[in-house]
C-alpha positions as CSV (number, residue, x, y, z in Angstrom):
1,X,35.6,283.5,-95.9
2,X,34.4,281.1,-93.0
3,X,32.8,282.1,-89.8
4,X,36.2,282.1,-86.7
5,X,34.6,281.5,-83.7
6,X,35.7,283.8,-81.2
7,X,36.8,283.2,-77.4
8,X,34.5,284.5,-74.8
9,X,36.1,286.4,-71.9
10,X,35.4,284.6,-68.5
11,X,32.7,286.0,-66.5
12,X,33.9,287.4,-63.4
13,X,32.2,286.0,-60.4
14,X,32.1,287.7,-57.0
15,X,33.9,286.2,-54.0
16,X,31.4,285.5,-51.5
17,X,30.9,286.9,-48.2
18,X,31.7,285.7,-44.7
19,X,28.2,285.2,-44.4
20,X,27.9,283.0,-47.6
21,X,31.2,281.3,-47.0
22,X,29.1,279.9,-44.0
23,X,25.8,279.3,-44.5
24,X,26.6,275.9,-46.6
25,X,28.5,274.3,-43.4
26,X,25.6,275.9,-41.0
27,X,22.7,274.7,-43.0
28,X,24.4,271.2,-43.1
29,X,24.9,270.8,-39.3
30,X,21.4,271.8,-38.9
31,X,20.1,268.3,-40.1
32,X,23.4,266.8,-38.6
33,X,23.0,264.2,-36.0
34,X,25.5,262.8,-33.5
35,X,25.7,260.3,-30.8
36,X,26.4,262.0,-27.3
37,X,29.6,259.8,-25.3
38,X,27.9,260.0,-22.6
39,X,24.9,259.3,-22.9
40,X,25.1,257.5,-25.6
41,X,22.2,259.0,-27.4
42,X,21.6,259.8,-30.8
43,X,20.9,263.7,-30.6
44,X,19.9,266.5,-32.4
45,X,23.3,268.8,-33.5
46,X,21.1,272.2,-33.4
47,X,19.6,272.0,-30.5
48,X,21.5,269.5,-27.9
49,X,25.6,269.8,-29.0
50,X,27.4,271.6,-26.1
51,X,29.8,274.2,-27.3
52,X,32.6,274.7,-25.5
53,X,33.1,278.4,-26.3
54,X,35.9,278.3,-29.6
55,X,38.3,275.8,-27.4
56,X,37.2,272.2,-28.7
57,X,34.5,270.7,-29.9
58,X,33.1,266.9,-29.1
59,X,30.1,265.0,-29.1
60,X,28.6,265.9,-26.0
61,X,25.3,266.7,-25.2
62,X,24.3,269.7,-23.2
63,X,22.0,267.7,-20.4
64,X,25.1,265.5,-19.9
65,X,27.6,268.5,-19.3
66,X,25.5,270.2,-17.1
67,X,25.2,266.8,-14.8
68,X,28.8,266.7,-15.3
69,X,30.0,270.3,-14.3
70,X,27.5,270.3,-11.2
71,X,29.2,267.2,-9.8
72,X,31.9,268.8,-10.2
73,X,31.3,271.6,-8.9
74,X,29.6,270.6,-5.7
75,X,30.8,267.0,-5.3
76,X,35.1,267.7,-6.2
77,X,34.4,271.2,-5.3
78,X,36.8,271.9,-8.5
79,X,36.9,275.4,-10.3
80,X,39.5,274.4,-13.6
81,X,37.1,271.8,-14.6
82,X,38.6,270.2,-18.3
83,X,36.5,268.6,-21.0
84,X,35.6,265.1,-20.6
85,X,37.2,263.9,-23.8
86,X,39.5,261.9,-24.1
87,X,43.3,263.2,-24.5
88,X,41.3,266.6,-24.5
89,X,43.2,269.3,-22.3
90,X,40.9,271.8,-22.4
91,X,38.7,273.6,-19.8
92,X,35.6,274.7,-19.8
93,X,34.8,278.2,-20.3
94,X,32.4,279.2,-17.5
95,X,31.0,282.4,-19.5
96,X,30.6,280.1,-22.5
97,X,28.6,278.1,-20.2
98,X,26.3,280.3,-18.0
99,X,23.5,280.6,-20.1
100,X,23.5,276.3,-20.5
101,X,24.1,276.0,-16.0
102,X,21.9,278.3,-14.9
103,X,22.3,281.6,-12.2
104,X,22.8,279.5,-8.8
105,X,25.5,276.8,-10.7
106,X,26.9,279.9,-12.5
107,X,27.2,281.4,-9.1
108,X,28.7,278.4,-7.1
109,X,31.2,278.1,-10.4
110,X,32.3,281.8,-9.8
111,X,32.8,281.0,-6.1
112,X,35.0,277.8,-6.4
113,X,37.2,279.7,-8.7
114,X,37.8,282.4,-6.3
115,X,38.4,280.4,-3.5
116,X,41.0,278.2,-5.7
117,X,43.1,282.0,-6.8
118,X,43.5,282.3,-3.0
119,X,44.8,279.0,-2.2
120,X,48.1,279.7,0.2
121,X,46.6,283.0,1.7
122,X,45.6,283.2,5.0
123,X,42.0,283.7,5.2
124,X,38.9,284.0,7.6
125,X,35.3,283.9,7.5
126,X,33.3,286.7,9.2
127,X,32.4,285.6,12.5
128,X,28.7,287.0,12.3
129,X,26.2,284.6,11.3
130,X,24.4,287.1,8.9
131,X,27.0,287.7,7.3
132,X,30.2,285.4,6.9
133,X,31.7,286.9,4.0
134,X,35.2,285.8,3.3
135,X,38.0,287.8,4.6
136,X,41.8,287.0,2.8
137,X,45.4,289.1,4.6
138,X,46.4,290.4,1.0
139,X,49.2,292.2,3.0
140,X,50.8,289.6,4.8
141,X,51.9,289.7,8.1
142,X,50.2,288.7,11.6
143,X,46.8,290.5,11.0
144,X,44.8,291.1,14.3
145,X,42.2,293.3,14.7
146,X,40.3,293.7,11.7
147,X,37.0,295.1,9.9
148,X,34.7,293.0,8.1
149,X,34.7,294.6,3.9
150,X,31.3,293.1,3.7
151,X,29.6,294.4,7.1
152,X,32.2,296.5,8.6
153,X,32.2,295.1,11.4
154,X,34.9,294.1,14.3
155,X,36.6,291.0,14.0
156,X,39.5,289.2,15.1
157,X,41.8,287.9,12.2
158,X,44.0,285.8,14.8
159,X,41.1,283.5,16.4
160,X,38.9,283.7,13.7
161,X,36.2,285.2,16.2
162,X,34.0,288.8,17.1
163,X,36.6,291.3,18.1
164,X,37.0,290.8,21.7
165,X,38.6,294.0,22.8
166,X,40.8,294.0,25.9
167,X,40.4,290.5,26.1
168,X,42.7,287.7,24.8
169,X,42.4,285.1,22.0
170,X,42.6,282.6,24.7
171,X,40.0,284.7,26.5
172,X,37.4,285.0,23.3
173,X,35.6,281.5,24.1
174,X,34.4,282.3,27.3
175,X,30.7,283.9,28.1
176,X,31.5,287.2,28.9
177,X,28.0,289.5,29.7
178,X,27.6,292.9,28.2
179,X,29.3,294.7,31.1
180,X,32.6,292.8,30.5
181,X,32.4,293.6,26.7
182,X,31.6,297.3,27.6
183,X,34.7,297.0,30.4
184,X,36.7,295.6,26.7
185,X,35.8,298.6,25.0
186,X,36.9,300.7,27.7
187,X,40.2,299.2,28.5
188,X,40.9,299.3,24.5
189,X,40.0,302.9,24.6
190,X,42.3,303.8,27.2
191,X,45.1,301.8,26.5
192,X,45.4,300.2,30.1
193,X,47.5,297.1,30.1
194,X,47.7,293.8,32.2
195,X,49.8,292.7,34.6
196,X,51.5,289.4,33.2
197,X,51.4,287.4,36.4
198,X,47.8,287.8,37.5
199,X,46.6,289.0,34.6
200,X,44.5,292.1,36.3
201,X,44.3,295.7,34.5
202,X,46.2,298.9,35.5
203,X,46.7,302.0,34.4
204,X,49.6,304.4,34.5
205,X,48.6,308.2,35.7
206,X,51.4,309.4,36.5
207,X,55.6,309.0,37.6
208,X,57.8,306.3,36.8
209,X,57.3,303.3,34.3
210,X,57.4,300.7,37.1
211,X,54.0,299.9,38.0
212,X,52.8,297.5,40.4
213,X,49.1,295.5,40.4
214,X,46.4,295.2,43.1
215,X,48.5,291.7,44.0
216,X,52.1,294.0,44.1
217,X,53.3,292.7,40.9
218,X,55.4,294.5,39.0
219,X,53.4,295.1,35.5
């Protein structure tokens, strides 16, 4: 009888883990060089390749994108800012990015796309120098007399100026002392209204609605 030679069953092997499946593409691109398009720089892949959160990817360096989103930002004053590539769509992800433009850029990003989400809205800045907080009729309609969310204070949505109560918008530019913006609160408080001739204040006490001012107008 001769020796049969017998067929091995195949060793199973394990699949391998996420982890494994990339750590051969990870350790490559750590000794993987490119050449920025901006710059035009050889660079470092590791350190120096900007990463544009998980919508593209292109060989930018992270020095140059950070020149390029703060001109941007403060020269175009543009919010939706794309990728630089070419034929590339995409925009930059700010959250991807705030840890690459720092807190202040990060900031002024945040700000410019704000102010673009309320383009067509009527809007106002708070009148008071310490504050000027920006102000946005969600509502609609011809806003007025309004308070400040930031400071809480009185201002007037029409004339884009303090609150200037019992005085008109066409009134607000003028010097007016603090016994005429005392008189203001006053006349606000009790309602009184002007005559539309002279433009002096009465006040009804009592009988008919026909009243008549200081000059015999007929208010």
């Amino acid at each position: 009888m001769g020796n049969t030679l017998q067929t091995l069953p195949p060793i199973p092997q394990e699949e391998p883990t996420p982890q494994q499946q990339q750590r051969p593409s990870d350790s490559g691109d750590e000794n993987q060089e490119f050449t920025c398009e901006i710059c035009i720089e050889p660079t470092s892949y590791l350190d120096k390749k900007f990463r544009n959160s998980d919508k593209c990817s292109h060989p930018f360096c992270t020095d140059c994108m950070i020149k390029y989103i703060r001109v941007k930002l403060e020269d175009d004053n543009v919010g939706h800012i794309k990728c630089p590539a070419f034929n590339c769509d995409r925009t930059l992800d700010p959250h991807a990015c705030a840890s690459l433009v720092g807190e202040s850029l990060f900031v002024r990003w945040c700000d410019v796309l704000c102010e673009d989400a309320i383009v067509g809205l009527n809007k106002c800045y708070c009148p008071y120098s310490d504050c000027s907080a920006l102000i946005v009729n969600e509502c609609g309609g011809n806003a007025k007399k309004c308070s400040c969310s930031k400071c809480k204070r009185w201002l007037c949505f029409e004339c884009k100026r303090v609150w200037h109560a019992g005085f008109g918008c066409e009134e607000s530019g003028e010097l007016r002392d603090g016994n005429d913006v005392a008189f203001g609160r006053l006349v606000e408080q009790r309602k009184w209204m002007r005559c539309p001739r002279c433009r002096h204040f009465v006040e009804l006490v009592a009988g008919c609605q026909t009243v008549k001012c200081r000059l015999f107008h007929f208010a």
